[in-house]
N, C-alpha and C positions, 0 to 999 in steps of 0.2 A: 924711675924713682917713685918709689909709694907717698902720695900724699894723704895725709888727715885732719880732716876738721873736728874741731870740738867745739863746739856752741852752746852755750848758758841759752835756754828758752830766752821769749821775750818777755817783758814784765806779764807778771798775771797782776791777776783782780787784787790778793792780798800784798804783793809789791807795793800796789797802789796806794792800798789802804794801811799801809805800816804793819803788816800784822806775822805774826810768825804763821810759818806753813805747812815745811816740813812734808809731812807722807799725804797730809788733807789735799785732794783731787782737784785743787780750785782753776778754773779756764784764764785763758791771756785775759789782758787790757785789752781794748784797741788801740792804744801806743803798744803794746807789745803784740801784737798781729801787724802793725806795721812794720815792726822792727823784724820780722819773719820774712815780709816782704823786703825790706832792703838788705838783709843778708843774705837772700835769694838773689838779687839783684847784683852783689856782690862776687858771688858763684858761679855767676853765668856761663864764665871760662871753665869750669872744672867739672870732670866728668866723673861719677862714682861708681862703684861697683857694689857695696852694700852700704847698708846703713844700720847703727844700732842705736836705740834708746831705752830712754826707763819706762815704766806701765803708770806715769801719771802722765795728764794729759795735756798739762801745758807744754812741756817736751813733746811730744805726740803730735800735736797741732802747728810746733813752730815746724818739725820735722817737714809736715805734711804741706805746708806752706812753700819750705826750699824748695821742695822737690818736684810740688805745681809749677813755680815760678821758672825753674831750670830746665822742666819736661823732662823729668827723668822719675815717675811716679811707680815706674814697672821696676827699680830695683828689689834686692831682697831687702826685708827690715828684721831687725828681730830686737824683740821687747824684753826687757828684765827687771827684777825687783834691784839686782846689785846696784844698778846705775840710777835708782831712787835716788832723790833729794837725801841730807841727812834729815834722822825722825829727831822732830825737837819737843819732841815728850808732852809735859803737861803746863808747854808754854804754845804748844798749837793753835792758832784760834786767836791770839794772844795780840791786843796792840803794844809794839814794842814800845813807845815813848810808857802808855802807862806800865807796863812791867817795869820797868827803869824809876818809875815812880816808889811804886811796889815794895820790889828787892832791895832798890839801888840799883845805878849804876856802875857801878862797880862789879856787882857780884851779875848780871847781866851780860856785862863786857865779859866777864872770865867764861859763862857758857854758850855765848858767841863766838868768842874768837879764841879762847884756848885751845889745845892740842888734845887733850885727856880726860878733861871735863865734861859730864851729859850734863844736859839740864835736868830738872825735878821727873823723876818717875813715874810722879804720881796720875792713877786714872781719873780722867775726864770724861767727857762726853765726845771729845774727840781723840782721845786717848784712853778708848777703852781696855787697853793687856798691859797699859803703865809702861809701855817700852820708851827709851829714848837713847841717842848715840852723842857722844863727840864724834870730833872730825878723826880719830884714832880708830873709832868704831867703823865709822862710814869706811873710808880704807880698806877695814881691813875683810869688807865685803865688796868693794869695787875693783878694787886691784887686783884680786883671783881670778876674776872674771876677765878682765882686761889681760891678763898675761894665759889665760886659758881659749879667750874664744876671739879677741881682735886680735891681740899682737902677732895671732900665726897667721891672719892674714895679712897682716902688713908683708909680714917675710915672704909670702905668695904673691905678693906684687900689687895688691890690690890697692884702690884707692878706697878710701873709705872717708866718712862721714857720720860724728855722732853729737845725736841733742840727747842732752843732760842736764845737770843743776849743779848749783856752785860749789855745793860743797864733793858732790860727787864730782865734778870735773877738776874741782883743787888738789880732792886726791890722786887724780890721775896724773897732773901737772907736776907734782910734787916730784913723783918717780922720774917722769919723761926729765924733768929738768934738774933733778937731785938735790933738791932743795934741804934742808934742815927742820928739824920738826918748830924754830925759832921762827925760820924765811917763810915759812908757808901761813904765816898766824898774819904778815902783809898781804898774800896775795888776794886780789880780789880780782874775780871774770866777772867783767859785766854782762849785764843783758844783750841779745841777739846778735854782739860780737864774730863773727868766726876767728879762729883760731887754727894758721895753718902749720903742719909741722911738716916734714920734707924728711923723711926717710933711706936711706940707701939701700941695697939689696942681702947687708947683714941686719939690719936693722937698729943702724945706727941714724941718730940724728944730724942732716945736715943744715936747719932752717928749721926756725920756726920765729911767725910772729901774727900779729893781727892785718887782717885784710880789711 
């Protein structure tokens, strides 16, 4: 039976610092380098056969960290933009307590946690092409990818193992566990959690929960 982990990186630097993130490249904490080490720690039973993440580096690094920890550093990896954080536009960079000042509250919550909503578009300095996503957007570049390039190997038997970001792993969850576009505006994956799901050989789920 194919096992998979999903794992939210460990906190980085802007975690720390309240700030939005998004696509900006920023490294762990060292509370979330530690939290790479005890979900390593965590793993130690579980043997993998590939591993996929996004091309920032705090996924990268927590990745790199499990797989020191487990002694399984020679698996394949493979890196992608789909399974990027979502891009939170021309709030990147951004302390969230003052944006909340800012905007409000309110209109802040609605492009956090809404379904459909990006935030502001506009180019900064860390948003220089104005781009930004809701969690609809994010989706609907992760879960192509997910039903294209892991799900057939699950059905190949494989175990697998992937570090992501929250909102790119919420969309993933959303599918695996048929959520509503209402239920998924609750879900929150913490940091350096794993997340195991237990698959059958149609690929079906039989198990899933936090280790």
């Amino acid at each position: 039976m194919p096992n998979v982990i999903l794992i939210r990186h460990g906190e980085s630097q802007w975690n720390l610092e309240n700030r939005f993130t998004g696509w900006v490249d920023v490294p762990l904490s060292p509370k979330g380098e530690q939290e790479a080490r005890t979900a390593g720690e965590k793993l130690s039973s579980y043997k993998f056969d590939c591993a996929f993440t996004s091309k920032l580096q705090r996924a990268n690094i927590t990745l790199n960290i499990i797989l020191k920890a487990i002694g399984q550093t020679n698996i394949p990896i493979e890196y992608d933009t789909a399974l990027n954080e979502r891009h939170y536009g021309a709030l990147q960079g951004l302390n969230k307590e003052e944006t909340a000042q800012k905007y409000g509250k309110e209109q802040v919550h609605i492009w956090r946690r809404s379904y459909d909503v990006p935030p502001p578009k506009d180019k900064t300095e860390l948003n220089p092409d104005g781009t930004s996503e809701s969690l609809k957007d994010t989706a609907a570049r992760t879960l192509p990818y997910w039903d294209a390039k892991i799900f057939p190997q699950i059905l190949a038997g494989k175990n697998i193992i992937v570090a992501a970001h929250g909102n790119s792993l919420r969309s993933i969850v959303m599918q695996l566990d048929k959520l509503t576009k209402e239920q998924v505006l609750e879900l929150n994956i913490p940091t350096g959690a794993p997340l195991l799901y237990v698959f059958d050989g149609k690929g079906a789920i039989l198990e899933h929960k936090y280790i």
